[in-house]
Phi, psi and omega in degrees: 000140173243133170239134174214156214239130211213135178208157178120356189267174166155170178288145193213142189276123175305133188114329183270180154258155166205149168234121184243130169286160172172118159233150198257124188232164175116239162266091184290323196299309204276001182315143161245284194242152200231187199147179172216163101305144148209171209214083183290138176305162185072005181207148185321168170253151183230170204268133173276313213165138186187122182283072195287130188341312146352295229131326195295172136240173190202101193258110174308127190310348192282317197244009147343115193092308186274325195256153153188124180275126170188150196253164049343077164315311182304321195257356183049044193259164171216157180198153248197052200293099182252124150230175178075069188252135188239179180269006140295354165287331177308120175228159160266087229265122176239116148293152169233158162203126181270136168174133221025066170077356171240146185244147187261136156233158151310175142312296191124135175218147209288127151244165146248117216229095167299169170284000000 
């Protein structure tokens, strides 16, 4: 089992940043892959931004440029650098981790973007 924990949202004025956290605790060791999804009620969650064991990354064309995803192995954190936040970024923000074949999520942390 992997549990894992998320900080960092809260509301920005569009145009501003946030940085969101997540670190992963339990069987850490087996982690492939780490990342976030997010999620406005009524529509689906959709994937942010993800970081593969690798190295790669892999970014939703909506935040391309703007987002940028890294990881901390020793901590066994992902994190979630947003500037340029516009108010289609209103979200619920999920860390996720893949690893033997299931993916674990966060609770979820609110961001919000006035106009």
């Amino acid at each position: 089992q992997v549990q894992l924990v998320e900080s960092g949202g809260g509301l920005v004025q569009t145009g501003g940043s946030l940085r969101l956290s997540c670190v992963a605790s339990g069987d850490t060791a087996v982690i492939i892959n780490m990342g976030w999804y997010r999620q406005v009620p009524g529509y689906q969650r959709e994937l942010v931004a993800v970081e593969y064991s690798g190295g790669t990354t892999n970014y939703a064309d909506a935040v391309k440029g703007r987002f940028t995803v890294s990881r901390d192995y020793a901590k066994n954190a992902v994190y979630l650098q947003m500037n340029d936040l516009k108010p289609d970024d209103l979200a619920v923000y999920y860390c996720y981790a893949r690893a033997r074949a299931r993916t674990f999520w966060g609770p979820g942390t609110q961001v919000t973007v006035s106009a």
